[in-house]
Backbone as CSV, one residue per row, in Angstrom:
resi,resn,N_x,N_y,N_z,CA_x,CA_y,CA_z,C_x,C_y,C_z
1,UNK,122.112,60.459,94.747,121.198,61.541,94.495,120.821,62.248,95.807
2,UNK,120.867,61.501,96.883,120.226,61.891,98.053,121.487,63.025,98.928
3,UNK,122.591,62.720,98.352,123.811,63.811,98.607,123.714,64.882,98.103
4,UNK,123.201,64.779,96.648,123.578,66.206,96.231,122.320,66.770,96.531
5,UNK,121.021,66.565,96.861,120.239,67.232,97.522,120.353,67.665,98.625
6,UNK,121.277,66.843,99.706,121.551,67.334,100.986,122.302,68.165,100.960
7,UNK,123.492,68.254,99.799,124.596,69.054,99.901,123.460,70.709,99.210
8,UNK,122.921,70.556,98.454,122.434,72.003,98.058,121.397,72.571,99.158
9,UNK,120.437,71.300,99.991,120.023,72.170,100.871,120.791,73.007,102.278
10,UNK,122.104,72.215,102.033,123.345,72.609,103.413,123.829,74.343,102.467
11,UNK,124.407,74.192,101.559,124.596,75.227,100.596,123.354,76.285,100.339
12,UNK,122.169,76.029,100.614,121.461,77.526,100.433,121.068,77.581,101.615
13,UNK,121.235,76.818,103.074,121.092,77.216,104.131,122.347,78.497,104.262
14,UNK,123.144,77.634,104.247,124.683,78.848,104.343,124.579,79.873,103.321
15,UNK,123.556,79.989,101.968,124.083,81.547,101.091,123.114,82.100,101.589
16,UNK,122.055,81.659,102.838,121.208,82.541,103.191,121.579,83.266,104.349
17,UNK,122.294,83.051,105.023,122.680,83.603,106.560,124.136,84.391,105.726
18,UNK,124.561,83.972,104.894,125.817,85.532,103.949,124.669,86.186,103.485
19,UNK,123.574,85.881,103.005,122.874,86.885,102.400,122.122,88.389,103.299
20,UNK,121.783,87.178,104.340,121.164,87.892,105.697,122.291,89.472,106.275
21,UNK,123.467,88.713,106.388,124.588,89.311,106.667,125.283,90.546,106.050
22,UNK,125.043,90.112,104.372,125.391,91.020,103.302,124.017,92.285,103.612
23,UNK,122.691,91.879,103.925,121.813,93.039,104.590,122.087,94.007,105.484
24,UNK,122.726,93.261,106.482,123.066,94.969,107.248,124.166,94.997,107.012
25,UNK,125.222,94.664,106.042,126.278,95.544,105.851,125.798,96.854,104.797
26,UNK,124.695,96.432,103.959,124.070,97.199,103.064,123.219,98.358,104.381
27,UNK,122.386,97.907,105.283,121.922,99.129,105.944,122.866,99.774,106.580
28,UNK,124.389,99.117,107.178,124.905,100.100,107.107,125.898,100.908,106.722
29,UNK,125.720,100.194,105.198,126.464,101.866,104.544,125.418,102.797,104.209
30,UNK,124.225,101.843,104.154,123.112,103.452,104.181,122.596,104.553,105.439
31,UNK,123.153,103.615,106.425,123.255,104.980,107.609,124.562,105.586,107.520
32,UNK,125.799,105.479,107.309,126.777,105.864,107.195,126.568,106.935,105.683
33,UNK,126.348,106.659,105.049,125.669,107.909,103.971,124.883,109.290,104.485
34,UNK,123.899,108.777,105.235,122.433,110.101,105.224,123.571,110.812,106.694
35,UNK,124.179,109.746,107.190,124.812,110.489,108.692,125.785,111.684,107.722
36,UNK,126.485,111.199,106.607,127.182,112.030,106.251,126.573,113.039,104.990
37,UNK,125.702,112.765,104.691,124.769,113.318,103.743,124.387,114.795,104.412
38,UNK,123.984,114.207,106.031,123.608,115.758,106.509,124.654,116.299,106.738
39,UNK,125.433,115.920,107.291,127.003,116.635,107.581,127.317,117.902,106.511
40,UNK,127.587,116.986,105.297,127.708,117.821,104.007,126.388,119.146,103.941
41,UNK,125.405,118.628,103.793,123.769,119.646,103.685,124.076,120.710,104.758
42,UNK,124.572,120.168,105.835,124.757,121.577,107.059,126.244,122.024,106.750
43,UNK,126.807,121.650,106.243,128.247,122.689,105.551,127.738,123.509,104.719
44,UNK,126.781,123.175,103.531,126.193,124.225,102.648,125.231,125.025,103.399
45,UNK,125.047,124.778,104.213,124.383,125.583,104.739,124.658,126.649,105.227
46,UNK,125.563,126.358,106.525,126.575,127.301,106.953,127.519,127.948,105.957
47,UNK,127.589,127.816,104.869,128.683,128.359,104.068,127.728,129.473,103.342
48,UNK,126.198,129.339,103.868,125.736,130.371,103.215,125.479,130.970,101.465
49,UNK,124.160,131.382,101.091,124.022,131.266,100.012,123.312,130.444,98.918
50,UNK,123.578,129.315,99.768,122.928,127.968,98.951,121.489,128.044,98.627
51,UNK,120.840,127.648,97.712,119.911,127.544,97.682,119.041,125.634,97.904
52,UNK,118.167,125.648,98.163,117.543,124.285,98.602,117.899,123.370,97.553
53,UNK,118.257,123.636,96.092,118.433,122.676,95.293,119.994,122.412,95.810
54,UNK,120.772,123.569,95.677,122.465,123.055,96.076,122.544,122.249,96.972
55,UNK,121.555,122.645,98.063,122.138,122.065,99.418,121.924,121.084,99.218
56,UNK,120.536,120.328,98.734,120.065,118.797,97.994,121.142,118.079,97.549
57,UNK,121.730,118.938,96.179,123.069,118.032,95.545,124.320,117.764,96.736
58,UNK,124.754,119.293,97.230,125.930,118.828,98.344,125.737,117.664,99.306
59,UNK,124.734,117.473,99.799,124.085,116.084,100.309,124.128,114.549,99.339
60,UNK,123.618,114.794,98.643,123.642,113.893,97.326,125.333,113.245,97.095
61,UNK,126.073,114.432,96.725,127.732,114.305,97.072,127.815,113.345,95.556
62,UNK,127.034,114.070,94.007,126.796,113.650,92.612,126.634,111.807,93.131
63,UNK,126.288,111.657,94.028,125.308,110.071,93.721,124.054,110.252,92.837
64,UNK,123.727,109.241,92.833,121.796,109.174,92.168,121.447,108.501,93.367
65,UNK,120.619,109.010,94.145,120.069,108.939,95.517,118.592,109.979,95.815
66,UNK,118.491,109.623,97.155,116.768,110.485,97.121,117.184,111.973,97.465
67,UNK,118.355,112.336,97.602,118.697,113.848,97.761,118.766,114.044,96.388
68,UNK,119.783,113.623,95.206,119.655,114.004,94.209,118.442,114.072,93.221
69,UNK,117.528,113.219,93.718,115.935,112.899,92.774,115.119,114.215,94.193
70,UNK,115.283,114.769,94.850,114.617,115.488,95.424,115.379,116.907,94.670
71,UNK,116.732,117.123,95.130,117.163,118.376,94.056,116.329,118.311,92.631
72,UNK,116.235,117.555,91.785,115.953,117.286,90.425,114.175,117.889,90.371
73,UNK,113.522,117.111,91.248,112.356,117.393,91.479,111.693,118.717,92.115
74,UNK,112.847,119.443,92.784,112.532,121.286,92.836,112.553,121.458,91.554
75,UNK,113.390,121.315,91.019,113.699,122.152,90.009,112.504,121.929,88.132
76,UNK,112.661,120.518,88.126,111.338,120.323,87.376,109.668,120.835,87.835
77,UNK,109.344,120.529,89.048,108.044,121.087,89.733,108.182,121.919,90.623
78,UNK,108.190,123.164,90.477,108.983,124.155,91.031,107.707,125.085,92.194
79,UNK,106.289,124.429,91.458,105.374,124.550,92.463,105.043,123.625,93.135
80,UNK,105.370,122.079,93.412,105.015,121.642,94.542,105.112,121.916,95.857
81,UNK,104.003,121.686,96.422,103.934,121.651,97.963,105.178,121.302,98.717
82,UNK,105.292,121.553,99.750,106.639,120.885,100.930,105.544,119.234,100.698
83,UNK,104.429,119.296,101.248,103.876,117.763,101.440,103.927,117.263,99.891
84,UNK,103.488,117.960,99.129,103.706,116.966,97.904,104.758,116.117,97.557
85,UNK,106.279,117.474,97.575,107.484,116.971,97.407,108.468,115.415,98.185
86,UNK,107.557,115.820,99.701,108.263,114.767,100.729,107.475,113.390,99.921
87,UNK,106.212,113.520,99.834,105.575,112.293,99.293,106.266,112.119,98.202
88,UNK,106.773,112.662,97.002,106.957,111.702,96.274,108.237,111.256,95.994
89,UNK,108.992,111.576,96.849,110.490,111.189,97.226,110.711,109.536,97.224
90,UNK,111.253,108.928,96.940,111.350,106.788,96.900,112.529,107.314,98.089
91,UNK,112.268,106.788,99.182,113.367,106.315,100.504,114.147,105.251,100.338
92,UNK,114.888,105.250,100.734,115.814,104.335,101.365,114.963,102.724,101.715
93,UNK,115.138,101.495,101.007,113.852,100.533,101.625,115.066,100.199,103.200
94,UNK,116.023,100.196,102.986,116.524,99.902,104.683,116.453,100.740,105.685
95,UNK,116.019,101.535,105.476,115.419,102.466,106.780,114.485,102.037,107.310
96,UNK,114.496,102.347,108.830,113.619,102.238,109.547,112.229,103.514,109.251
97,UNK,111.036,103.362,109.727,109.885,104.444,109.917,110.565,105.434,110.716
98,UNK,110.977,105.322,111.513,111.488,106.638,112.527,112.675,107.361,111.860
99,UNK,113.466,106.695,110.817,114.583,107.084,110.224,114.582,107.924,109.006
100,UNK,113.277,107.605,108.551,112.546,108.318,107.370,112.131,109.246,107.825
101,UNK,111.749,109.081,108.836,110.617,110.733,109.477,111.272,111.605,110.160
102,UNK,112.354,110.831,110.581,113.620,111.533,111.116,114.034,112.790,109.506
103,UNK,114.178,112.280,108.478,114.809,112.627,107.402,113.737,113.348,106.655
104,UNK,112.371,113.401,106.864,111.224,113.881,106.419,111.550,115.130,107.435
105,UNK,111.849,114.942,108.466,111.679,116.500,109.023,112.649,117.296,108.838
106,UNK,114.151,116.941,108.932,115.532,117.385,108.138,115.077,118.434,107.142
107,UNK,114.297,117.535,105.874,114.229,117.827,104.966,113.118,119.022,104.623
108,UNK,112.159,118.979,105.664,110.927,120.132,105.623,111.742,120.910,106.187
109,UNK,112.746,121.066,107.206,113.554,122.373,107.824,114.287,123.073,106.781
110,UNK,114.136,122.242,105.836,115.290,123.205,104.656,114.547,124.034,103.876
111,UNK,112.891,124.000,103.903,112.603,125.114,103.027,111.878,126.564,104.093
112,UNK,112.904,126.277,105.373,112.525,127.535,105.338,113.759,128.988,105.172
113,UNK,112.593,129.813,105.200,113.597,131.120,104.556,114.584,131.838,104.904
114,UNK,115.593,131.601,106.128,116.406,131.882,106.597,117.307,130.641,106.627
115,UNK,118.592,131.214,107.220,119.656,130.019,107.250,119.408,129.438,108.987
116,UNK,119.078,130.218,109.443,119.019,129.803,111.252,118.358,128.256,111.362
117,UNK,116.708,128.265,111.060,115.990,127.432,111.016,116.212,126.064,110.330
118,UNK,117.111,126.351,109.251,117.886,125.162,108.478,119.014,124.191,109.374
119,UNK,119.812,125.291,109.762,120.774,124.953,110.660,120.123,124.209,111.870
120,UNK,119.321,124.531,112.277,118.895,124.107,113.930,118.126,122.487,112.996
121,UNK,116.808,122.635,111.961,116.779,121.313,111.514,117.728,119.770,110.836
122,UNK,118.169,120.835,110.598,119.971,119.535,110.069,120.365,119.027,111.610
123,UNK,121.132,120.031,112.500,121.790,119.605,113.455,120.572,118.695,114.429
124,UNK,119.208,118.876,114.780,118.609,118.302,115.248,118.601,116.698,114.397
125,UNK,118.530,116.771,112.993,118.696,115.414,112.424,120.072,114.940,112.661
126,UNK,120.916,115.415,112.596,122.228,114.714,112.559,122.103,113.948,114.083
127,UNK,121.782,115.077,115.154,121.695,114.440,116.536,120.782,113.241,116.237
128,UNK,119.648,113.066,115.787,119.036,111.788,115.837,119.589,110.898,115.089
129,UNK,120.218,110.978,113.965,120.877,109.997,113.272,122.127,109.458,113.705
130,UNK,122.707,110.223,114.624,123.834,109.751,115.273,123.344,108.214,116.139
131,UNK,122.608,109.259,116.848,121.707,107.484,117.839,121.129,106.380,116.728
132,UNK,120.624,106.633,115.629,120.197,105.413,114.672,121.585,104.695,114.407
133,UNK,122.306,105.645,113.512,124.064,104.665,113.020,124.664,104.118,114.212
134,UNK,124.409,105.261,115.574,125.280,103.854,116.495,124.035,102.474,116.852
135,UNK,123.543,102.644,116.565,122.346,101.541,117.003,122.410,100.610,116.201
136,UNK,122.430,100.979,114.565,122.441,100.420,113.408,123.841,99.368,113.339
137,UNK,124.844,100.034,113.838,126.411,100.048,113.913,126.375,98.268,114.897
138,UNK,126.103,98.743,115.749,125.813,97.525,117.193,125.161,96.576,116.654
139,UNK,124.086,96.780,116.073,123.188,95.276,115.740,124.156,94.597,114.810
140,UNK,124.541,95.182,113.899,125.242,94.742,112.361,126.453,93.998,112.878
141,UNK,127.149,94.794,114.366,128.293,94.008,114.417,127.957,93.017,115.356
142,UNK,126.868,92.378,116.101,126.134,91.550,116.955,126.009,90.572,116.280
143,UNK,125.085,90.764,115.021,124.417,90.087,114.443,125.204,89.297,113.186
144,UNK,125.746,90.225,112.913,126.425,89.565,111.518,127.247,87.941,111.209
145,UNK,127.888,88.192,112.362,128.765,86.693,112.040,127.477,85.520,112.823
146,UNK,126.029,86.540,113.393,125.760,84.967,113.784,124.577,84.384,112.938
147,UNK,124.154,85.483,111.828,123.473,84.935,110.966,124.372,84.046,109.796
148,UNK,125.518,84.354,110.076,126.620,83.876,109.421,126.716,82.595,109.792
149,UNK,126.537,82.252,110.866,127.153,81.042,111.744,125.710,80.197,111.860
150,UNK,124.571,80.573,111.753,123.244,80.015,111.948,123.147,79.530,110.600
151,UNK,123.550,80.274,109.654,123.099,79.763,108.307,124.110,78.222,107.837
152,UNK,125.413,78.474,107.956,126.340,77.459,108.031,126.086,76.449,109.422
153,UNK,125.578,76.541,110.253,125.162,75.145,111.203,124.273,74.892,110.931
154,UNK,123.235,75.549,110.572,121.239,75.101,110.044,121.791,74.247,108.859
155,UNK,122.514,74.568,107.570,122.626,74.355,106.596,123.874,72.730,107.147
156,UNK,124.174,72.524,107.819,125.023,71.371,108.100,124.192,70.381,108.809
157,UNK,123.399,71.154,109.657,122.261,70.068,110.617,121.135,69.536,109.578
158,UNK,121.270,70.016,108.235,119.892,69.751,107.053,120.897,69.034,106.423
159,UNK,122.200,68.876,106.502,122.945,68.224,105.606,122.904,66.623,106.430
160,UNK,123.179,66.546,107.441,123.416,65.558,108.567,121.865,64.698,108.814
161,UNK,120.967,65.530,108.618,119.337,65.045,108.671,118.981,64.156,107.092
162,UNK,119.337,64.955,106.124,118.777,64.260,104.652,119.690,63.081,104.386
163,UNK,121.051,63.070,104.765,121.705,61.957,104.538,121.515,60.535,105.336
């Protein structure tokens, strides 16, 4: 009896450091998204014409995401505020605070009434999001195999201790 307790606490030591691991592969395909999310938003942009809901979806790129629930939400409350709208947007939970506000300001540059001011707020976000994904990029590949490797030796040193 005293094995198979050791063996399951060695076993959820190790599905916790894949789990840990499986986390920033998840944050970063979500920086690899918004990096390309704006990419797309400043093509509609520059291509001229668009209106704030298009440019929303071309960002979106037909996911269900907070660009597409922000397009959706012009268009149902068509008088909210810029502050109302940013508030009631659901983010990304793997973002960082600076990454959100990074994307909160992106996103206030798009309602204004020319294409210039759009353009200069996208490309200013893309520039900051570039420095988050490579940052994001570095930890994930730092970190990954050693929460990998902590979880499988923690989970062997609890196996080696209970027995």
């Amino acid at each position: 009896m005293q094995w198979i307790g050791a063996l399951l606490a060695a076993g959820g030591c190790a599905l916790l450091g894949a789990l840990c691991a499986r986390r920033l592969d998840a944050r970063e395909r979500a920086m690899e998204f918004w990096e390309n999310a704006l990419a797309r938003m400043a093509s509609a942009v520059e291509t001229g014409g668009a209106g704030l809901p298009e440019i929303l979806r071309a960002g979106a790129d037909g996911g269900e995401n907070t660009l597409a629930q922000a397009a959706r939400l012009l268009e149902e409350k068509p008088a909210l505020s810029q502050g109302d709208w940013l508030s009631a947007l659901v983010w990304e939970p793997l973002l960082t605070e600076r990454e959100t506000a990074a994307l909160r300001d992106a996103l206030s540059g798009l309602f204004a009434a020319t294409a210039e001011p759009q353009k200069k707020a996208l490309a200013q976000a893309q520039e900051k999001w570039r420095g988050f994904a490579r940052a994001a990029r570095e930890a994930a590949d730092k970190n990954r195999r050693l929460y990998c490797s902590l979880g499988f030796l923690g989970g062997a040193a609890l196996f080696i201790l209970l027995c």
